[in-house]
ZALUM-675719 format. One record per residue (C-alpha): residue in one letter; chain; x, y, z. Coordinates in nm, 3 decimals. Last residue first. Layout:
BEGIN
   residuo   cadena        px        py        pz
         a        A         X         Y         Z
...
END
This chain:
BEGIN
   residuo   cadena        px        py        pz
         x        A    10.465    11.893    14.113
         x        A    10.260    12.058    13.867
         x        A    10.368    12.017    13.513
         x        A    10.286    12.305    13.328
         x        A     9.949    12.305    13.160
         x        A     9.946    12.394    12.808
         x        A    10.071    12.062    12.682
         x        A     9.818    11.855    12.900
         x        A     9.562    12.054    12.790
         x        A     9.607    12.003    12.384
         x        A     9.660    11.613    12.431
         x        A     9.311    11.615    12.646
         x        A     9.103    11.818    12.375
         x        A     9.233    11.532    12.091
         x        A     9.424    11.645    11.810
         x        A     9.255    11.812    11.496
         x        A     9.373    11.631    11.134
         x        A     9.520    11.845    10.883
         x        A     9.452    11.639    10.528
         x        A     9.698    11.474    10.358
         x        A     9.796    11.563    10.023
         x        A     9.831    11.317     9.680
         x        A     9.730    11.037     9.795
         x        A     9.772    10.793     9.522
         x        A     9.561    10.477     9.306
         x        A     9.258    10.476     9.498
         x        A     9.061    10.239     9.242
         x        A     8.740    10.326     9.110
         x        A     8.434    10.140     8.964
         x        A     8.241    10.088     9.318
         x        A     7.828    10.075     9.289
         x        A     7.736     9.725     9.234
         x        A     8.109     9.583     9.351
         x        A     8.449     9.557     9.157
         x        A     8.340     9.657     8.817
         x        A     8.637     9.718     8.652
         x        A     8.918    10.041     8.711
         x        A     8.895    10.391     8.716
         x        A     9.133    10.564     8.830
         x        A     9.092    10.791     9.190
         x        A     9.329    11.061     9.304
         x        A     9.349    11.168     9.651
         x        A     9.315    11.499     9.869
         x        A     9.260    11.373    10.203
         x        A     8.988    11.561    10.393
         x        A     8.859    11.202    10.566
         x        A     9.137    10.992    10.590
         x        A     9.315    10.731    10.331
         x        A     9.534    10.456    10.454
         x        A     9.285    10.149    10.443
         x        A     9.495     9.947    10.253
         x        A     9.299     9.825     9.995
         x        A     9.118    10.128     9.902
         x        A     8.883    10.104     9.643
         x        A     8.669    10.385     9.546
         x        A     8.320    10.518     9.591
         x        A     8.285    10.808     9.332
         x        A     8.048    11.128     9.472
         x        A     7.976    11.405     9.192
         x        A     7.951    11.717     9.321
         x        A     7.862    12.040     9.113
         x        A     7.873    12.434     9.148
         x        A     7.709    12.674     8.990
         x        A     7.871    13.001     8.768
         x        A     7.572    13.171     8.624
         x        A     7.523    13.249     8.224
         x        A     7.141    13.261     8.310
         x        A     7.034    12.992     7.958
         x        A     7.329    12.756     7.946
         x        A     7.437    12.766     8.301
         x        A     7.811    12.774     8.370
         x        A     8.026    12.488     8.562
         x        A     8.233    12.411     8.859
         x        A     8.383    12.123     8.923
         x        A     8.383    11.940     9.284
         x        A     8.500    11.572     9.330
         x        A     8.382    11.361     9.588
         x        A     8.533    11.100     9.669
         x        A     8.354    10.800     9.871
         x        A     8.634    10.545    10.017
         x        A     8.617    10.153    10.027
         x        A     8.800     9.902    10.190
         x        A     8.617     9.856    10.535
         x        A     8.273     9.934    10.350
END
């Protein structure tokens, strides 16, 4: 799954019966050719033909990147003054 992303897209939705707000994931595996989405991207998805048994969707944008942590060492070493 080198070129392939799951999405999952969130929608909330009322009960028939209680009248209660839920809230629903569906999972889409997509195709990314160039590898460029990361996880907590915000990204939208077209569908597109059957491209494997489970993949019908094509990454077509990304439409906000998500914040990504730095490493612990990067962090230190630009707290610490230099010591020399």
């Amino acid at each position: 799954m080198q070129k392939t992303i799951v999405v999952a897209v969130e929608s909330v939705k009322r009960h028939r019966v209680y009248k209660r707000t839920y809230r629903s994931t569906m999972k889409y595996k997509a195709h990314d050719e160039l590898g460029s989405a990361r996880i907590g991207d915000m990204v939208r998805i077209e569908e597109t033909r059957p491209l494997s048994k489970e993949k019908r969707w094509r990454l077509i944008e990304i439409l906000k990147r998500a914040e990504q942590t730095r490493p612990v060492e990067e962090v230190v070493a630009a707290l610490e003054p230099s010591i020399e």
